[in-house]
C-alpha positions in Angstrom: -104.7 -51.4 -109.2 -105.0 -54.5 -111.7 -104.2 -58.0 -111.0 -104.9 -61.4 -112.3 -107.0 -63.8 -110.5 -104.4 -66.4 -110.1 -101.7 -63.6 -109.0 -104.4 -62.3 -106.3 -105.2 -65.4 -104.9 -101.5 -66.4 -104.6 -101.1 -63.3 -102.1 -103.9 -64.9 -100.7 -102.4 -68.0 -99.8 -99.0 -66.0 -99.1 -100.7 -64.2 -96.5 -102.8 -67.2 -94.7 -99.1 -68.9 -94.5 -97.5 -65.6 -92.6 -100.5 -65.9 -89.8 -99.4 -67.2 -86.8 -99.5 -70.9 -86.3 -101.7 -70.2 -83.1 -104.3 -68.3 -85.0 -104.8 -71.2 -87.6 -104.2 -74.4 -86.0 -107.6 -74.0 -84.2 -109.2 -73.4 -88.0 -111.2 -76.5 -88.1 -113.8 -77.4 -91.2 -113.1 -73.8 -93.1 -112.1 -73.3 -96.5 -111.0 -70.0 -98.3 -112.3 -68.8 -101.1 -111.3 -65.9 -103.5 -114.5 -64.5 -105.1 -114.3 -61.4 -107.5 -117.2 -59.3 -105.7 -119.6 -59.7 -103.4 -123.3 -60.7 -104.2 -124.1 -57.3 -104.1 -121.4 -56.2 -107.1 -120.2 -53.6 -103.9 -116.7 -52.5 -103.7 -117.6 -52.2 -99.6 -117.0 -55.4 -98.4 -113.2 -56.9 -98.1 -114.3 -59.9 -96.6 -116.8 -62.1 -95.3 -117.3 -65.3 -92.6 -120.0 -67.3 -94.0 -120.4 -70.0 -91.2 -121.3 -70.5 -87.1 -118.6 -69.2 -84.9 -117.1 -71.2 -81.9 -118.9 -69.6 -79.3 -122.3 -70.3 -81.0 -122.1 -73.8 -81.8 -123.7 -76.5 -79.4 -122.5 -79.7 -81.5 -119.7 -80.0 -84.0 -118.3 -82.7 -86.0 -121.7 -84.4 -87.2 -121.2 -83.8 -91.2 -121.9 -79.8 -91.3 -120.5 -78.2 -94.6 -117.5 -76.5 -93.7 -117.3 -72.7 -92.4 -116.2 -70.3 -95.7 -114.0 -67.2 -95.4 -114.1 -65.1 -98.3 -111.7 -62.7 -100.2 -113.4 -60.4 -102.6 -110.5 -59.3 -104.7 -111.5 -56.7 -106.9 -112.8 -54.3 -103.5 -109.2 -55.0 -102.6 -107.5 -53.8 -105.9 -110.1 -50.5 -105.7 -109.0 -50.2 -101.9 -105.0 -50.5 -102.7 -102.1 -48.3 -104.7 -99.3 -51.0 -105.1 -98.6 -54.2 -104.0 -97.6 -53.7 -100.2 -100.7 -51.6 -99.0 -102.5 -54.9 -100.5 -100.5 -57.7 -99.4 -101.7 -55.6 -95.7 -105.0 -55.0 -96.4 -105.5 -58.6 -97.4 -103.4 -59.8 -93.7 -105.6 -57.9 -92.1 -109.1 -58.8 -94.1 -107.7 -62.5 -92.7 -107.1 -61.8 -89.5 -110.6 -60.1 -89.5 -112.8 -63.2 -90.8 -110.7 -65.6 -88.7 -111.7 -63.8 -85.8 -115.6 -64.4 -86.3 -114.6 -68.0 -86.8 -113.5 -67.6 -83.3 -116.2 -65.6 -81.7 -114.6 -61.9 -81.6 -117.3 -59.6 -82.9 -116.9 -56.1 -85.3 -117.3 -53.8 -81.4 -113.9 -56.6 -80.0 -111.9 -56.1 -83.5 -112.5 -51.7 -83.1 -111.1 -52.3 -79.8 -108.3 -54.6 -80.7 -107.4 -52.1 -84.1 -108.9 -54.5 -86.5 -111.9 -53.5 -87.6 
């Protein structure tokens, strides 16, 4: 599957608007970022937390850079036939790297059908 850049990350935003007000109110200091690949040039990874999870942090609020969630795109193009298997496989790469952010590791998102 081929896409643009600019059309990609537009499903991007699409999809972080269709998450439920409950799961993003609580994102606090994290930006999303649409990156081509990963460091690595892999087609294996969908997505990635970069940042210290809830549950981990002892202090908040005293100038830290803010927490990243990334979207590789082109791993999702190579993972998806049309435009509906990738609008879902980008949902779910969200609801996935929001879930470190909250402290819900890979074993919790297997169990939850997430992972």
């Amino acid at each position: 599957m081929e896409m643009t850049a600019d059309t990609f990350e537009t499903l991007v935003a699409d999809e972080l608007d269709r998450l439920p007000d409950d799961m993003v109110d609580g994102l606090d200091n994290v930006v999303f970022v649409v990156e081509d690949r990963p460091e690595d040039g892999s087609l294996d990874l969908l997505g990635l937390y970069d940042g210290l999870a809830l549950t981990e942090r002892m202090q908040y609020g005293m100038g830290e850079l803010p927490d990243r969630i990334v979207v590789y795109r082109e791993p999702h193009l190579a993972a998806c036939d049309d435009e509906s298997e990738l609008r879902d496989e980008i949902h779910t790469t969200l609801v996935h790297e929001i879930a470190h952010f909250y402290g819900i590791d890979d074993d919790q998102l297997h169990e939850l059908g997430w992972a």
